[in-house]
C-alpha positions in Angstrom: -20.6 26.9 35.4 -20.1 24.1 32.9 -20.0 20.3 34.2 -19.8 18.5 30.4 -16.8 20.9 29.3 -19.1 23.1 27.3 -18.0 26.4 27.5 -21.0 27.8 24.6 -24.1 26.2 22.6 -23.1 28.2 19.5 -21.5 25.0 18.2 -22.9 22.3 15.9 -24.2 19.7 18.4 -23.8 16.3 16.4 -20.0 17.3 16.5 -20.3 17.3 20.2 -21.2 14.0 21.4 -22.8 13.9 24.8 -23.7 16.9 26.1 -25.0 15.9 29.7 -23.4 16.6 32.9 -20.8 14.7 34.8 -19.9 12.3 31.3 -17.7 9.6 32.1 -19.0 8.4 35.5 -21.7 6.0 34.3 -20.0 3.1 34.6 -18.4 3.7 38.3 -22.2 5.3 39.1 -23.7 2.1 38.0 -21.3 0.0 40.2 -21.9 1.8 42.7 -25.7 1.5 42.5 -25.0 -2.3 41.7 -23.2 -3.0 44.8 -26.1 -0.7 47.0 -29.1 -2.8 45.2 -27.5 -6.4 46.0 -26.1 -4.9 49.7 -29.6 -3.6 50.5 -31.0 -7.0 49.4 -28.3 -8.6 51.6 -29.5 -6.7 54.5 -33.4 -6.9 54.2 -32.9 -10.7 54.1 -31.0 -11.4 57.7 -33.5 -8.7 58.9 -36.4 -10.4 57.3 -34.9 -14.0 58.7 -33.9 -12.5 62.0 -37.8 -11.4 62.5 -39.2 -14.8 61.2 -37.4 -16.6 63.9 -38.3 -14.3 66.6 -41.7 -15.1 65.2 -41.1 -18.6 65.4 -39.9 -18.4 68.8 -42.3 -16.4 70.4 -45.6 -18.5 69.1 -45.9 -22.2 70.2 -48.9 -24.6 69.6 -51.1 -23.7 72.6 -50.9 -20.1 71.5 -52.0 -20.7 68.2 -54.5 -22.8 69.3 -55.9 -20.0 70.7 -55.6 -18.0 67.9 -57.5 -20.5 65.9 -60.1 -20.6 68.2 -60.7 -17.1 68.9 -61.3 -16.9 65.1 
């Protein structure tokens, strides 16, 4: 099974070029990890801003007053 088009190592390898597997796909692999990286950071934001203001919401001044006291 050959996934860089090498069919045998009994060649001279600075003829060859890359000799790693699936060559050709770096740039579409790197968009693709691109548009995951920025989508994830998307994602963790309204989740992290969506927990803040339940936060917000749930804790008013007499509660933290308590809080403050207690410690």
């Amino acid at each position: 099974m050959s996934t860089n088009g090498m069919t045998s190592w009994a060649v001279d390898l600075k003829d060859i070029g890359a000799i790693y597997p699936f060559q050709g796909t770096e740039t579409a692999l790197f968009v693709l990890g691109l548009i995951f990286w920025i989508g994830w950071h998307v994602w963790q934001a309204k989740i992290e801003k969506q927990e803040f203001a339940d936060a917000e919401r749930d804790f008013d001044a007499e509660h933290s007053g308590k809080s403050i006291k207690r410690y």
